[in-house]
ZAFIVO-32548 format. One record per residue (C-alpha): residue in one letter; x negated, y negated, z. Coordinates in steps of 0.001 Angstrom, whole numbers, plus 500000, padded with zeros to 6 digits. Layout:
BEGIN
AXYZ ...
//
This chain:
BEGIN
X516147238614424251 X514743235328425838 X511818233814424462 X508581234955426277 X506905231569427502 X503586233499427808 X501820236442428190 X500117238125431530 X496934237720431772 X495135240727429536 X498462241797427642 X498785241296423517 X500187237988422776 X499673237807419282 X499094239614416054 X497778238592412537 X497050239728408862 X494416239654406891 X495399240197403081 X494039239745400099 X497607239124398698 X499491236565400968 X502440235534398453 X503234239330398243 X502298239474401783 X505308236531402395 X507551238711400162 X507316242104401658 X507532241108405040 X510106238746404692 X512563241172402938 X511541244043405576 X511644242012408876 X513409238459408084 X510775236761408664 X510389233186407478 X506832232030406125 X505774228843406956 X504132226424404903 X499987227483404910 X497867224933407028 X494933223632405058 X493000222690407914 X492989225954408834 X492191227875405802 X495382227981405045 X496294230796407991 X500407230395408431 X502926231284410901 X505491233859410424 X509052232987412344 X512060234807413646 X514804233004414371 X512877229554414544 X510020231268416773 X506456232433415918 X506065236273415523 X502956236384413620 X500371234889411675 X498633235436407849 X495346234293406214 X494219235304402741 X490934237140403127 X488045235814400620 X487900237872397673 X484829239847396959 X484259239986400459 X485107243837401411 X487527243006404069 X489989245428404378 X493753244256404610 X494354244614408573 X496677243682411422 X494574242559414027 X495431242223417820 X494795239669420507 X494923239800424156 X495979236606426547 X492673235252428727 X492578232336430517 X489020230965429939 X487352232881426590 X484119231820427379 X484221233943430601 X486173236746428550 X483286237225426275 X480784237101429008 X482427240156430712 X482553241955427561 X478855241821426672 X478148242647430425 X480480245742430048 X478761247357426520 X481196245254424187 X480067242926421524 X480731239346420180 X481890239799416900 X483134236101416967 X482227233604419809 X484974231648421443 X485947228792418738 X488648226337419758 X491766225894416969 X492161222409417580 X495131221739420594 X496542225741419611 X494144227413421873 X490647229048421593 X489889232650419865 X487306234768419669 X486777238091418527 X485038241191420383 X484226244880419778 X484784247401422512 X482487250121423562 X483708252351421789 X484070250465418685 X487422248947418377 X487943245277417196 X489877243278419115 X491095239565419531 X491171237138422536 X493292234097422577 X493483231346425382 X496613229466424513 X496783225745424239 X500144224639422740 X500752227715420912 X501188230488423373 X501428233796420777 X504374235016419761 X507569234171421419 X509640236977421157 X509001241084421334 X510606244306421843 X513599243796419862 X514041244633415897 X511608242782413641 X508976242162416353 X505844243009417868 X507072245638420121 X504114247787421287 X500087247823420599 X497826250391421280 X494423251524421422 X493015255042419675 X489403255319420605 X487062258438420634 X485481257023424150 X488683256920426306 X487125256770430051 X485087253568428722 X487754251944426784 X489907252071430295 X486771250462432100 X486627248185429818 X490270246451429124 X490559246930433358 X487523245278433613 X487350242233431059 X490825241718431133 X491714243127434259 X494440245022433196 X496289246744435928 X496203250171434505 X498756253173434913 X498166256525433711 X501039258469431988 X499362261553430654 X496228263430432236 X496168266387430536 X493729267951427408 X497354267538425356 X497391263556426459 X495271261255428193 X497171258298427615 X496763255139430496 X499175251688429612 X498442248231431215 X500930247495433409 X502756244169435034 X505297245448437346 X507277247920435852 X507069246586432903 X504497248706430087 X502820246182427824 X500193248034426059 X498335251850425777 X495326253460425544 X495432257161423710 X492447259882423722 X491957260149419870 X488693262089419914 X490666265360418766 X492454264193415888 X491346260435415275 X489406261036411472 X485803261040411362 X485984258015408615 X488670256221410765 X486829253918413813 X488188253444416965 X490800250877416485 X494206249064417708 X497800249013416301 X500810247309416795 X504178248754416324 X506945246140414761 X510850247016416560 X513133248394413976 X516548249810414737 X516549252754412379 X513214253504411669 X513970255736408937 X516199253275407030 X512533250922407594 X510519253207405751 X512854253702402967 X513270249784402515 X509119250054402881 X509172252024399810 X511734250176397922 X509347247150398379 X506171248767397347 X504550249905400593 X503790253338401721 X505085255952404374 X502004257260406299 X503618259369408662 X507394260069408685 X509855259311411615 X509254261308415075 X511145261459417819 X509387261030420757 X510320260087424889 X509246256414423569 X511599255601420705 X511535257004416714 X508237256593415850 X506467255740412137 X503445254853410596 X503540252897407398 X501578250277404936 X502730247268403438 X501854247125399318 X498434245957399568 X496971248728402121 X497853247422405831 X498971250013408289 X501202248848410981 X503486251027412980 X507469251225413539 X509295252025416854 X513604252234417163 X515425253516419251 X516232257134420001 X518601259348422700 X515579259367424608 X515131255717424540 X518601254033424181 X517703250592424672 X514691249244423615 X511842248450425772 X507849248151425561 X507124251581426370 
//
């Protein structure tokens, strides 16, 4: 697949870990997805870059112990002025969790809780644009939303980050509404108030392209993570939920007969 330049406006564009472990962080995800660790940037707290063939996929910052800050992939959606971004947010019931802070030429983040309580990340790219390649095996292939508050949380991502929304599913089984650029699908929103935990907030996942999602989880296991949820068939590819050694849930998504060719859907 070609690399992706940029992202639309609104759509995930990068993804990042928080661990309290990073060297078996570099281990466990570089035996499960070939990635390649880069060297840890000082200046920067020494947050590093995760590569796929030579282009960025993810990032990874040690979280400061004694803190209580769970080990997390995090998501971050593509603005083009963060300052603006936040505004919206506030002025739509969301809250600044972390004002707009440039990363010297990279771009600017910020970090911002949704109505309905999910964390989520914004990122106006400088010279690093997010990650440069998705939907294939051993990349960030789909990212999604489970909140308790579904009508808000689509008012919300349509309105701060004017996502052009599309619902699939309007039914008490599945109210389910993706952003949409063209035909293309680049991110969903699920109804979770009937199953989502009580102890479990409103949150957002991203699903990492595998091409046999149950060989995945048995390599997971073999290097210390966890199976959370066994392989499912579903119209959108085999789907999985797992953790890596130290406690991070991410998801997996391969290809199935109902999806023969993989796509962000």
């Amino acid at each position: 697949m070609p690399v992706r330049k940029s992202a639309p406006i609104g759509a995930p564009c990068w993804v990042d870990l928080m661990t309290s472990d990073t060297q078996l962080s570099r281990e466990f995800y570089g035996e499960l997805f070939g990635w390649v660790a880069e060297v840890p940037a000082e200046q920067f707290g020494g947050y590093f870059n995760f590569t796929k063939d030579g282009v960025r996929i993810a990032g990874c910052m040690g979280s400061q112990p004694g803190a209580g800050v769970p080990d997390i992939w995090s998501v971050y959606l593509a603005s083009d002025d963060a300052g603006k971004t936040l505004e919206s947010a506030v002025a739509n019931g969301g809250q600044i969790h972390v004002e707009a802070m440039p990363v010297a030429d990279l771009g600017t983040m910020a970090v911002i809780g949704d109505p309905a309580g999910a964390t989520v990340g914004v990122w106006q790219p400088g010279s690093h644009q997010g990650f440069g390649l998705t939907g294939e095996a051993g990349t960030p292939s789909w990212f999604e939303l489970h909140t308790r508050d579904y009508p808000a949380a689509v008012a919300f991502y349509r309105d701060v980050f004017r996502w052009n929304t599309n619902v699939v599913s309007d039914t008490p089984e599945l109210r389910y509404t993706t952003l949409a650029d063209g035909a293309q699908w680049l991110a969903g929103i699920m109804d979770a108030a009937d199953f989502l935990p009580e102890a479990v907030p409103a949150h957002w996942s991203v699903y990492f392209g595998v091409d046999d999602a149950d060989a995945a989880l048995a390599r997971i296991s073999e290097l210390g993570g966890s199976i959370l949820r066994a392989a499912e068939d579903t119209p959108y590819g085999r789907l999985a939920t797992a953790a890596d050694p130290s406690g991070a849930q991410f998801k997996l998504v391969a290809p199935n007969e109902a999806m023969p060719a993989r796509q962000s859907t």
